[in-house]
C-alpha positions as CSV (number, residue, x, y, z in Angstrom):
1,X,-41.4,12.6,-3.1
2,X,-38.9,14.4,-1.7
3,X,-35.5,16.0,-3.4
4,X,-33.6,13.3,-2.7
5,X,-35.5,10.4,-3.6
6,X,-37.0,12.0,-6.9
7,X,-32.5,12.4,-7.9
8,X,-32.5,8.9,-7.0
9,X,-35.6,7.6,-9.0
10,X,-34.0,8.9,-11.9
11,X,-30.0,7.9,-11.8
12,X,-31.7,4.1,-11.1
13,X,-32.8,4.2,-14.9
14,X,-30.1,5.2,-16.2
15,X,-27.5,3.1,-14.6
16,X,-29.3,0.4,-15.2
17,X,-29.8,1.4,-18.9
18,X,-25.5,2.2,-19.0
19,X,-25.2,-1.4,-17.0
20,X,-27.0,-3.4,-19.4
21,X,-25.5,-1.7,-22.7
22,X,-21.6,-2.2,-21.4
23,X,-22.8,-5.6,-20.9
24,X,-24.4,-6.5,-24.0
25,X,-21.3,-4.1,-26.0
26,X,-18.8,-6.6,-24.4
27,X,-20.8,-9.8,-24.9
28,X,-21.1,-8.4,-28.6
29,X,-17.9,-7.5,-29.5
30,X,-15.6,-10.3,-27.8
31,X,-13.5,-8.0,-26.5
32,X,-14.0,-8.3,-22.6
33,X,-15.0,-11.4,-20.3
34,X,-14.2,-12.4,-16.7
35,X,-14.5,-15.0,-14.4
36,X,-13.3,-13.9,-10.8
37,X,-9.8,-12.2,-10.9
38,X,-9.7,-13.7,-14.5
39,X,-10.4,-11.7,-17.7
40,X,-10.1,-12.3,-21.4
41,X,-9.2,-9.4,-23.8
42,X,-9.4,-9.4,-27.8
43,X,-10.6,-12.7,-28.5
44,X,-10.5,-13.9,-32.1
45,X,-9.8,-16.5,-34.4
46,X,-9.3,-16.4,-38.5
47,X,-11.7,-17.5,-41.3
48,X,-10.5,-20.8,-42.9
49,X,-11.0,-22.4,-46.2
50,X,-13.7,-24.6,-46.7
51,X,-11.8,-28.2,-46.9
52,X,-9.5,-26.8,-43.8
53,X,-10.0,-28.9,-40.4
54,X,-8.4,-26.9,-37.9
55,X,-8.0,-23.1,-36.6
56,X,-6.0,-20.8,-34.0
57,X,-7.5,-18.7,-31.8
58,X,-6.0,-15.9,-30.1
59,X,-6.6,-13.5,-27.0
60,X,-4.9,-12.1,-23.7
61,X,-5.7,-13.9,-20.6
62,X,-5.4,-11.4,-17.9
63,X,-5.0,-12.1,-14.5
64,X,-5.5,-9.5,-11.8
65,X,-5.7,-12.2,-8.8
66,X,-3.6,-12.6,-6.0
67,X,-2.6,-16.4,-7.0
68,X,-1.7,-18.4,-9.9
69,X,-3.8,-20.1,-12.4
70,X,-4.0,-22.2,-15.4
71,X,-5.9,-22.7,-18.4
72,X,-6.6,-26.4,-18.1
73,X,-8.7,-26.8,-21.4
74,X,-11.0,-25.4,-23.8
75,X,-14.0,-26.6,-25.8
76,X,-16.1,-25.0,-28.4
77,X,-19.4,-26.5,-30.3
78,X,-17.6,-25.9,-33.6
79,X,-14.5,-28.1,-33.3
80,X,-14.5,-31.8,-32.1
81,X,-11.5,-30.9,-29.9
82,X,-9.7,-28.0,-28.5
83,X,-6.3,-28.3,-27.9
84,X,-3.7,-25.5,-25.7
85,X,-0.5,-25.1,-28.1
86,X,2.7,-23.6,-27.9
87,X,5.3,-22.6,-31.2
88,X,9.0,-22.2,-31.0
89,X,12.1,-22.1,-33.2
90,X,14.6,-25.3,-32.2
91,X,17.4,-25.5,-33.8
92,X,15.7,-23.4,-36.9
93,X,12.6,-24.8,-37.0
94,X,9.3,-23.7,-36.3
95,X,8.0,-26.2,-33.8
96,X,4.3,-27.0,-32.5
97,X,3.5,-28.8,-29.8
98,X,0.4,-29.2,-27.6
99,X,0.6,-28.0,-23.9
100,X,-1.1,-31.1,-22.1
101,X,-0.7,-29.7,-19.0
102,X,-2.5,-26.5,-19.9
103,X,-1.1,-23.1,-19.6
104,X,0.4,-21.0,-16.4
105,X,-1.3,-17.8,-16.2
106,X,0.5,-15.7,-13.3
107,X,-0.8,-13.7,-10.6
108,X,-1.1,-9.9,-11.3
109,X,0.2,-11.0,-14.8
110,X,-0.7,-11.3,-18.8
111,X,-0.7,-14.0,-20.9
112,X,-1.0,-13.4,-24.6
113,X,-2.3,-15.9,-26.9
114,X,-1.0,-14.8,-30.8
115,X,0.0,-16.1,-34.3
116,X,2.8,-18.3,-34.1
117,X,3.5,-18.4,-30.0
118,X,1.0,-19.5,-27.7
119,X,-2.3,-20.2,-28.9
120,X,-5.6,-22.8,-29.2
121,X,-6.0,-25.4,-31.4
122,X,-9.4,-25.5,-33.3
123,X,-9.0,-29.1,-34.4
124,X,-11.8,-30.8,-36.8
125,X,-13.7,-28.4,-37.2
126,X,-17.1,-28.8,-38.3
127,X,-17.6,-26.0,-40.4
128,X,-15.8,-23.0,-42.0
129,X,-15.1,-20.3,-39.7
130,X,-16.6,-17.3,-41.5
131,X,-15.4,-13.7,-41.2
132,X,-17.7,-11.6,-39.5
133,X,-19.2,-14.4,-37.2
134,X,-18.2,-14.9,-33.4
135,X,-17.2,-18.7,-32.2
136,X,-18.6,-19.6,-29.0
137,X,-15.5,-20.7,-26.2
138,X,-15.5,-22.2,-23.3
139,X,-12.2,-21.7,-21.5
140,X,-11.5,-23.8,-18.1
141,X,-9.6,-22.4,-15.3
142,X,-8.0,-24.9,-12.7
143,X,-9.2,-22.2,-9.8
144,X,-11.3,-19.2,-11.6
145,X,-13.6,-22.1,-13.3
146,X,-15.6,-21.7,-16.3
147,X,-15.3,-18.3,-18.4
148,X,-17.7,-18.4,-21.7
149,X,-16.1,-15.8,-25.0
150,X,-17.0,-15.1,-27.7
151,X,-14.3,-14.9,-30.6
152,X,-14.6,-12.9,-33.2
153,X,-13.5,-14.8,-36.9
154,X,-11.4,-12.2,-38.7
155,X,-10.4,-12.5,-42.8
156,X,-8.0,-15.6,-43.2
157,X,-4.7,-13.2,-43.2
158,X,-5.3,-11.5,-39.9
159,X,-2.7,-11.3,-37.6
């Protein structure tokens, strides 16, 4: 072999070894997944009480496309439904309400999903949600499709 392809028979290894371990890191820890120009950062939901039916789950939809997009819905084996909500204070109350339409995320732009704003609806869940698991997502995109996160279930006061 010569110089050059004995250098390259040995990066190959390697970036496949650092390929596969960012991969599995991400799939792991929640914290980073993508379909197309869209990306989902620090996904995560709380633990709840074993007689509670319903959770939030939280995360940053990020956006680095050219056009528009909207969440249209979300499922997830652990809860019967999953329901896009937004909270606001009218006229001094906190108000809930689900967003039917889905949710706008904008070209080049952030969306951030957080305690007592914007946020999914876990509702009937099947189980506890136990800190230290992950919940399995599906998020649907009206253009980027499909993207599949895990969240991760922190303790029941986590904000």
């Amino acid at each position: 072999m010569d110089a050059m392809n004995t250098s390259t028979a040995r990066v190959r290894p390697r970036t496949t070894f650092i390929t596969i371990a960012l991969a599995f890191g991400a799939l792991i820890t929640g914290q980073a997944h993508a379909a197309g120009p869209i990306g989902i950062e620090n996904a995560w939901t709380r633990a709840t009480a074993a007689a509670q039916t319903v959770g939030g789950g939280f995360m940053t939809i990020v956006n680095a496309g050219k056009a528009d997009d909207r969440l249209v819905s979300a499922s997830s084996p652990v809860a019967a439904e999953v329901q896009i909500h937004d909270m606001k204070m009218e006229e001094g109350v906190m108000r809930m309400r689900q967003l039917t339409a889905g949710l706008a995320v904008p070209a080049g732009g952030r969306v951030e999903l957080k305690p007592r704003s914007l946020h999914l609806m876990f509702m009937q869940l099947k189980a506890p949600l136990v800190a230290g698991q992950t919940v399995p997502v599906t998020l649907q995109f009206e253009k980027a499709g499909s993207v599949a996160v895990q969240f991760r279930v922190e303790a029941m006061g986590a904000n």
